[in-house]
BADRENTI-500430 format. One record per residue (C-alpha): y, z, x; residue in one letter. Coordinates in Angstrom, 3 decimals, decimal comma. Layout:
<recs>
{v: Y | w: Z | u: X | resn: a}
...
</recs>
This chain:
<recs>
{v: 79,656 | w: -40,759 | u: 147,829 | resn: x}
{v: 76,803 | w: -39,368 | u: 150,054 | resn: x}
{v: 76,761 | w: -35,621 | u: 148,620 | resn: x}
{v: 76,071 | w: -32,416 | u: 151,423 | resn: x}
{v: 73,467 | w: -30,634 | u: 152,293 | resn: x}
{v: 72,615 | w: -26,677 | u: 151,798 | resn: x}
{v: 72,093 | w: -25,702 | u: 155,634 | resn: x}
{v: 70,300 | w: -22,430 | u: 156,270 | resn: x}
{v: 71,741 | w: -20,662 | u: 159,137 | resn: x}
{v: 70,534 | w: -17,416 | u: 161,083 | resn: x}
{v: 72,535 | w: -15,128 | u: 161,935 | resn: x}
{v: 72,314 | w: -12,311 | u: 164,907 | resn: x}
{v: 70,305 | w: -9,099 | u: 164,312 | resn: x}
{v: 72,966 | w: -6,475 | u: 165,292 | resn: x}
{v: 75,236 | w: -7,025 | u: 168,035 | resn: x}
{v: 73,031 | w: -9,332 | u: 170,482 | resn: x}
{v: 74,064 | w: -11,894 | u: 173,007 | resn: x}
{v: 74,591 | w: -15,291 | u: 171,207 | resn: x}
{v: 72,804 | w: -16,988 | u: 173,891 | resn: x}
{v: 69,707 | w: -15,289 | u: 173,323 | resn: x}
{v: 69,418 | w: -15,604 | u: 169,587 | resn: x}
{v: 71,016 | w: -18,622 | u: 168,314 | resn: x}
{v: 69,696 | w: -22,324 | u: 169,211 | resn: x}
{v: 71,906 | w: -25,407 | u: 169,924 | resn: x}
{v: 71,707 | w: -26,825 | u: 166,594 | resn: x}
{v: 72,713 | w: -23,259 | u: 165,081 | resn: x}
{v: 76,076 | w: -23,501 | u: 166,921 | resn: x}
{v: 76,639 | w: -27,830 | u: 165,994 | resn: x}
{v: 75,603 | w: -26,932 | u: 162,228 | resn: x}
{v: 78,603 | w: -23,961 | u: 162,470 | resn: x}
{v: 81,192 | w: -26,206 | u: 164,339 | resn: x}
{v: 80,918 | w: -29,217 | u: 162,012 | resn: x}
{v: 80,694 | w: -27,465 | u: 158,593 | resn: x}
{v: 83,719 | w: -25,761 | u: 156,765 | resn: x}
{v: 81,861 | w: -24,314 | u: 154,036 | resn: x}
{v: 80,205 | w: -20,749 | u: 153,610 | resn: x}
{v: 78,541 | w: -18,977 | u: 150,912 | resn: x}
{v: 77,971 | w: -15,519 | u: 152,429 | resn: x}
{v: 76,548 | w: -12,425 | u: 152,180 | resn: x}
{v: 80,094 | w: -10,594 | u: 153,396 | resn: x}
{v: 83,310 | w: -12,737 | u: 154,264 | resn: x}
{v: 84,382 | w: -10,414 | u: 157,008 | resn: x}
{v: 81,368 | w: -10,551 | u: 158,826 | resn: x}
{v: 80,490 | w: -13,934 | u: 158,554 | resn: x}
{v: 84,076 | w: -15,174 | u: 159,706 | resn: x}
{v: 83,140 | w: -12,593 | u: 162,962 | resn: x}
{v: 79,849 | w: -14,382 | u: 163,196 | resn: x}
{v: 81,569 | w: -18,083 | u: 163,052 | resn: x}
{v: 84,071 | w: -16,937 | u: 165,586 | resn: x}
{v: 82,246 | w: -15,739 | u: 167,879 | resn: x}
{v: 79,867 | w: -18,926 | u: 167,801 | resn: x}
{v: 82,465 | w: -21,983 | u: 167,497 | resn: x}
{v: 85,335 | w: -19,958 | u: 169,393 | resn: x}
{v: 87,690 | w: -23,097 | u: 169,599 | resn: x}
{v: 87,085 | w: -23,602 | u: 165,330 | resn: x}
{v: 90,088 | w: -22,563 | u: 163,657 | resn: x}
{v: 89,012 | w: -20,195 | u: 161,161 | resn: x}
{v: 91,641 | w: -20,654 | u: 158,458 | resn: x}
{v: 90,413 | w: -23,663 | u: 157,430 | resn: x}
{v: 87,383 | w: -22,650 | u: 156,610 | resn: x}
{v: 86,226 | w: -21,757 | u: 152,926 | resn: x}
{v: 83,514 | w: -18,597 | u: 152,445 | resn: x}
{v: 82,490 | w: -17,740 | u: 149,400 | resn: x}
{v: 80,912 | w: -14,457 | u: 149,145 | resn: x}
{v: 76,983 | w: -13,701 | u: 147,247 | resn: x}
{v: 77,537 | w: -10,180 | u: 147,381 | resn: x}
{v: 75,717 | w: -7,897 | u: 144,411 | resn: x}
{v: 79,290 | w: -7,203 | u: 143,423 | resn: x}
{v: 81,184 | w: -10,928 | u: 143,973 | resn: x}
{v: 81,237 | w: -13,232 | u: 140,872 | resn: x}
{v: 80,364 | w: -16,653 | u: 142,998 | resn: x}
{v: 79,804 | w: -19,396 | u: 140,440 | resn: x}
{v: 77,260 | w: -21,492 | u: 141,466 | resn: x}
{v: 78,874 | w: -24,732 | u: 139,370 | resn: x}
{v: 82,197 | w: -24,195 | u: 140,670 | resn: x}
{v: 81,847 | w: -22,896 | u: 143,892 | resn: x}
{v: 78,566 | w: -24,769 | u: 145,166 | resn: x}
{v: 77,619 | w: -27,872 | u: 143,383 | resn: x}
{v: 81,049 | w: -29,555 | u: 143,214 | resn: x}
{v: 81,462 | w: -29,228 | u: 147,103 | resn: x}
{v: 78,394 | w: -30,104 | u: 147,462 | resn: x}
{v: 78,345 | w: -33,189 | u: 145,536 | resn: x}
{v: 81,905 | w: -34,137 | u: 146,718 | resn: x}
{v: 80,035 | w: -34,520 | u: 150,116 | resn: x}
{v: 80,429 | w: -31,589 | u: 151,820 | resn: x}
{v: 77,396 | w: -29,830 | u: 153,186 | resn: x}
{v: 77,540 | w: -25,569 | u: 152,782 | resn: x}
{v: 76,151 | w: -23,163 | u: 155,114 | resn: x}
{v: 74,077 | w: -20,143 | u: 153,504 | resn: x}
{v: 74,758 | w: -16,843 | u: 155,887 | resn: x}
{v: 72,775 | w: -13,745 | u: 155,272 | resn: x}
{v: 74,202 | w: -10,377 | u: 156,894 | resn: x}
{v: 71,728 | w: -10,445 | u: 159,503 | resn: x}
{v: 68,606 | w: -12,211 | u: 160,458 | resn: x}
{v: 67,839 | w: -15,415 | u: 158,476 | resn: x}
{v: 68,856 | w: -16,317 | u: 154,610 | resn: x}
{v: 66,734 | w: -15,681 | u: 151,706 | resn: x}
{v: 64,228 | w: -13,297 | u: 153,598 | resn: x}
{v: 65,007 | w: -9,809 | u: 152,572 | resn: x}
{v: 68,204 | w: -11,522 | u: 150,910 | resn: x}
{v: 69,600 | w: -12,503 | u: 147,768 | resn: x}
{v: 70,030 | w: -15,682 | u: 148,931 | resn: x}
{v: 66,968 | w: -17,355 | u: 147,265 | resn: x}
{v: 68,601 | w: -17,854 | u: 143,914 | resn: x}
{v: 71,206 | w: -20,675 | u: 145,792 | resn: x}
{v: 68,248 | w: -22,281 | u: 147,539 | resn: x}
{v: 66,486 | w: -22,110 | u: 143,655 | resn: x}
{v: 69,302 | w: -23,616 | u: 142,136 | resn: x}
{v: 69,949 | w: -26,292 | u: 145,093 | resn: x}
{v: 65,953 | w: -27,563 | u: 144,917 | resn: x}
{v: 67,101 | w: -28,087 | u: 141,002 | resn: x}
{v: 69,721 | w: -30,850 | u: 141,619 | resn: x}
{v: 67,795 | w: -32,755 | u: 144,362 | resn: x}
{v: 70,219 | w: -30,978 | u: 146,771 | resn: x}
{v: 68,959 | w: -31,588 | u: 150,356 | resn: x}
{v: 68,082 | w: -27,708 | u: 152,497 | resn: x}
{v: 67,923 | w: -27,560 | u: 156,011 | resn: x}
{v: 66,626 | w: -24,457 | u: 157,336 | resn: x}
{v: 67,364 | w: -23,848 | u: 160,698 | resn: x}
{v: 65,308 | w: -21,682 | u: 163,434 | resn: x}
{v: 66,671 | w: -18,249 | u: 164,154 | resn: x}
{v: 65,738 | w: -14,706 | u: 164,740 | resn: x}
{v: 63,853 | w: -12,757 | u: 161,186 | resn: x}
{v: 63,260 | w: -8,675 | u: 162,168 | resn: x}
{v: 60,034 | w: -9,120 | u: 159,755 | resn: x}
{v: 58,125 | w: -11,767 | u: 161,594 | resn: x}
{v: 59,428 | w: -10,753 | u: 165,405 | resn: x}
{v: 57,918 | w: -6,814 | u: 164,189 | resn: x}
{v: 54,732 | w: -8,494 | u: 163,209 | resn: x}
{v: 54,750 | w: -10,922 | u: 166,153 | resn: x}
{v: 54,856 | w: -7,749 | u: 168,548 | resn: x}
{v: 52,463 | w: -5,115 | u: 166,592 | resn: x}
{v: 49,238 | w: -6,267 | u: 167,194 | resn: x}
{v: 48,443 | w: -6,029 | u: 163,946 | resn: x}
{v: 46,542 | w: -8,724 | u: 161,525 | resn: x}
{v: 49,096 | w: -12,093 | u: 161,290 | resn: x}
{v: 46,811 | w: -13,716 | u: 159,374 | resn: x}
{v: 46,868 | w: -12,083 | u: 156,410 | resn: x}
{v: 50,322 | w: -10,198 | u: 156,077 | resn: x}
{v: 53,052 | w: -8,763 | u: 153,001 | resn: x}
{v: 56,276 | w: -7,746 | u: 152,942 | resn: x}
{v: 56,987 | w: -5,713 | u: 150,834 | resn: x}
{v: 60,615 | w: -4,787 | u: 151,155 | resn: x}
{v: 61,729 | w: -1,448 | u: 150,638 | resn: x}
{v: 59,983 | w: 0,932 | u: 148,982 | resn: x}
{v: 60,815 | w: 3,737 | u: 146,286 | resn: x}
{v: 63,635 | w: 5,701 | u: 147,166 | resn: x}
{v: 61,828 | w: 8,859 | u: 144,680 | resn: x}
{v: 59,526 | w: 10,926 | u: 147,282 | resn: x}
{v: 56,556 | w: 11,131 | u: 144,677 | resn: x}
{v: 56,828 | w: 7,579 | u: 143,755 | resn: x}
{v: 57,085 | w: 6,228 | u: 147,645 | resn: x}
{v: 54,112 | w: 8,293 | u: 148,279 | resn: x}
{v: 52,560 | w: 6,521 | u: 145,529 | resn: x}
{v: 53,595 | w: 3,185 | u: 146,893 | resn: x}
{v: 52,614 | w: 4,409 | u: 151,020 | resn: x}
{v: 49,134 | w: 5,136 | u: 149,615 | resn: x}
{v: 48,892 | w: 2,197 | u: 147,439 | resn: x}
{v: 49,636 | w: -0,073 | u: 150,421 | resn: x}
{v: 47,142 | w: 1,672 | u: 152,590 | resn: x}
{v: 44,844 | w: 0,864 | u: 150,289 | resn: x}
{v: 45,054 | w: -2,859 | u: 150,081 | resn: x}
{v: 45,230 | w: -2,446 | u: 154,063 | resn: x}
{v: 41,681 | w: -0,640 | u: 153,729 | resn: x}
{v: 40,078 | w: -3,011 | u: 151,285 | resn: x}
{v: 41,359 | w: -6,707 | u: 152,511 | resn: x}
{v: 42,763 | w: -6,451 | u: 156,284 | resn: x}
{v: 46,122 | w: -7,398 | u: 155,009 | resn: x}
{v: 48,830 | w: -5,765 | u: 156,949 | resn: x}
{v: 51,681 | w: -4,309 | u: 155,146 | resn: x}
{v: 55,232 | w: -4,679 | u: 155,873 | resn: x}
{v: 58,354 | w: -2,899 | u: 154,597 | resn: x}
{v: 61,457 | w: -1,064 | u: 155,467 | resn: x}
{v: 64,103 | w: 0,954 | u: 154,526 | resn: x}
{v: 68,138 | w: 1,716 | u: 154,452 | resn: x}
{v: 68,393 | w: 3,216 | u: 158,328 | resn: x}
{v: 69,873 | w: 6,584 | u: 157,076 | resn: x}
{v: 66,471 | w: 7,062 | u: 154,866 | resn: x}
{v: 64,250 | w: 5,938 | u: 157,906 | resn: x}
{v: 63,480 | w: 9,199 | u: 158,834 | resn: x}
{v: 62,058 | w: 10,126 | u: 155,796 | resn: x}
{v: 59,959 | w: 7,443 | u: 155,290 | resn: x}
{v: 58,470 | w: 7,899 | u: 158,662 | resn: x}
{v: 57,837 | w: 11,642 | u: 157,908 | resn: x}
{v: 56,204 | w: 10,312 | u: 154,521 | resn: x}
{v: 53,805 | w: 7,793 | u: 156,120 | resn: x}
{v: 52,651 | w: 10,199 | u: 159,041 | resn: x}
{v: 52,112 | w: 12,744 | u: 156,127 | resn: x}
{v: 50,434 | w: 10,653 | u: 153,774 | resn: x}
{v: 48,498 | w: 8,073 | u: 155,217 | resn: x}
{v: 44,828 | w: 8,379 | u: 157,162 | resn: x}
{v: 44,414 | w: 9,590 | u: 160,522 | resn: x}
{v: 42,731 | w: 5,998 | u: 161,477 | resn: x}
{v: 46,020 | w: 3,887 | u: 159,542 | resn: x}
{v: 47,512 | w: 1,892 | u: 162,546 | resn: x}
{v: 51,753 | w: 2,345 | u: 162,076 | resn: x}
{v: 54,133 | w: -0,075 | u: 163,632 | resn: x}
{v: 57,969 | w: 1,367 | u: 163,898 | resn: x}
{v: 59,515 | w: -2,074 | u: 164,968 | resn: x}
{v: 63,320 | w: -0,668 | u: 165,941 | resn: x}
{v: 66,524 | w: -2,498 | u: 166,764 | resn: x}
{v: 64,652 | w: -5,503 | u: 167,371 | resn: x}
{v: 66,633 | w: -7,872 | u: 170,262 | resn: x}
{v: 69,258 | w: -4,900 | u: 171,308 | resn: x}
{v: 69,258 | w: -3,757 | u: 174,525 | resn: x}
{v: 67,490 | w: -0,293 | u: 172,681 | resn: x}
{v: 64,685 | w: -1,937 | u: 171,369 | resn: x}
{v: 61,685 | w: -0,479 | u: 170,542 | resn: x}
{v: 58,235 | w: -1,143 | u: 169,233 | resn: x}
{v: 55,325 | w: 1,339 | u: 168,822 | resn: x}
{v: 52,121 | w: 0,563 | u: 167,375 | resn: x}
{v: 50,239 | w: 4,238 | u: 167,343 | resn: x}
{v: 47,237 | w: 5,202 | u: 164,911 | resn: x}
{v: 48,801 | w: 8,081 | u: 162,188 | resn: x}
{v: 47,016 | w: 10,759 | u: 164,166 | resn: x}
{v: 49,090 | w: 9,748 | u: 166,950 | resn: x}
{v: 52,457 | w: 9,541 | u: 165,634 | resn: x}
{v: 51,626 | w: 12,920 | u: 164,325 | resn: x}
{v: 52,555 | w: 14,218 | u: 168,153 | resn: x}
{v: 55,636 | w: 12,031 | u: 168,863 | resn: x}
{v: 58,881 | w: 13,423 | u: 168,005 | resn: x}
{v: 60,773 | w: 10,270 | u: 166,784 | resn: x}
{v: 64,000 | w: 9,989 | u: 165,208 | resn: x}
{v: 65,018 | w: 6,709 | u: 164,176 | resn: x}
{v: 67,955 | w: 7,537 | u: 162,119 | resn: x}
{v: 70,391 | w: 5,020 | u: 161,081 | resn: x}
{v: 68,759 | w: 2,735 | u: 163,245 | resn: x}
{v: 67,608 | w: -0,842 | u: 161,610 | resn: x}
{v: 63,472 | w: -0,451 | u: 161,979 | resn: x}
{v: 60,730 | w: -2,390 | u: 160,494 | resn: x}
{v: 57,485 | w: -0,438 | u: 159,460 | resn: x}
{v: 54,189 | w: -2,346 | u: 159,357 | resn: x}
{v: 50,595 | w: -0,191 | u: 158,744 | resn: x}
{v: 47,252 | w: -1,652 | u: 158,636 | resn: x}
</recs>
């Protein structure tokens, strides 16, 4: 027996318009395949719903990745896959394995020959770097920094550094509720002359990207709470 494939499929980043985000082959991949390993069940049978309307949902199988889910990778992903059956990987928002535990199924799929399709969809890191006119040649992300104030001041300054000395832009972020005080960090810590990108609610209808040297960030009142942002410097 032929045995599946691990397809990688994007999801939307926050409550977008399907049509805008997710290709042709996304929505084929989703209506053919009955098998999920996800990063939340209740979202990702939302997600599947909304794509394949007409697919009925109960006869679909998600397994859920979650930090706190016991998914067994031998039980739960290698025997379906090798009883034919290809699996879909969906992260909570964006694309799999890129700020995402997902990696360590992709790791363990590349170790049993297993076949992994990625598929094309929208990543908040790449479409922040994309619009911030900042160095894509030479780029990091470094996802989220230090929660500890003294030690993400270390880490801002540290990062500002490397920017100084190579070129290399730097890209993090942060848990929304906390992106105030990151931004309040950066504009106090870093040079006048550090170029910031706040890259917010990329693809809603609120979207907003700023590229603005520290100095001038320093007169913009901005609050970006508990709104998903990416923050690039360089």
């Amino acid at each position: 027996m032929k045995q599946g494939k691990l397809i990688l499929i994007p999801t939307l980043i926050g409550n977008g318009d399907i049509k805008d985000s997710i290709t042709e082959k996304i929505i084929k991949s989703i209506q053919k395949t009955n098998f999920y390993i996800v990063e939340n069940i209740r979202s990702a049978r939302r997600f599947v719903k909304k794509v394949a309307p007409k697919k009925p949902i109960d006869e679909i199988t998600f397994f859920s990745y979650g930090k706190h889910d016991k998914f067994d990778l031998q039980e739960d992903f290698l025997q379906n896959i090798l009883s034919g059956n290809d699996i879909g990987l969906i992260s909570e928002a964006g694309v799999p394995a890129v700020a995402d535990p997902g990696s360590k199924i992709i790791k363990y799929a590349h170790k049993y020959n297993i076949q992994v399709c990625p598929l094309v969809g929208p990543s908040s890191i790449l479409l922040a770097l994309m619009s911030s006119g900042m160095n894509g040649q030479n780029f990091a992300f470094n996802g989220y920094l230090p929660i500890e104030k003294k030690e993400q001041i270390r880490k801002i300054k540290q990062l500002e550094n490397i920017c100084a000395k190579t070129g290399q832009t730097q890209i993090f972020m942060e848990a929304p509720y906390r992106n105030n005080k990151l931004l309040k960090n950066l504009i106090g810590v870093c040079n006048a002359n550090t170029m910031l990108c706040v890259a917010t609610n990329i693809t809603q209808n609120n979207e907003s990207i700023i590229t603005k040297s520290i100095n001038e960030w320093r007169t913009i009142k901005t609050n970006i709470n508990k709104q998903p942002s990416i923050f690039l410097i360089s």
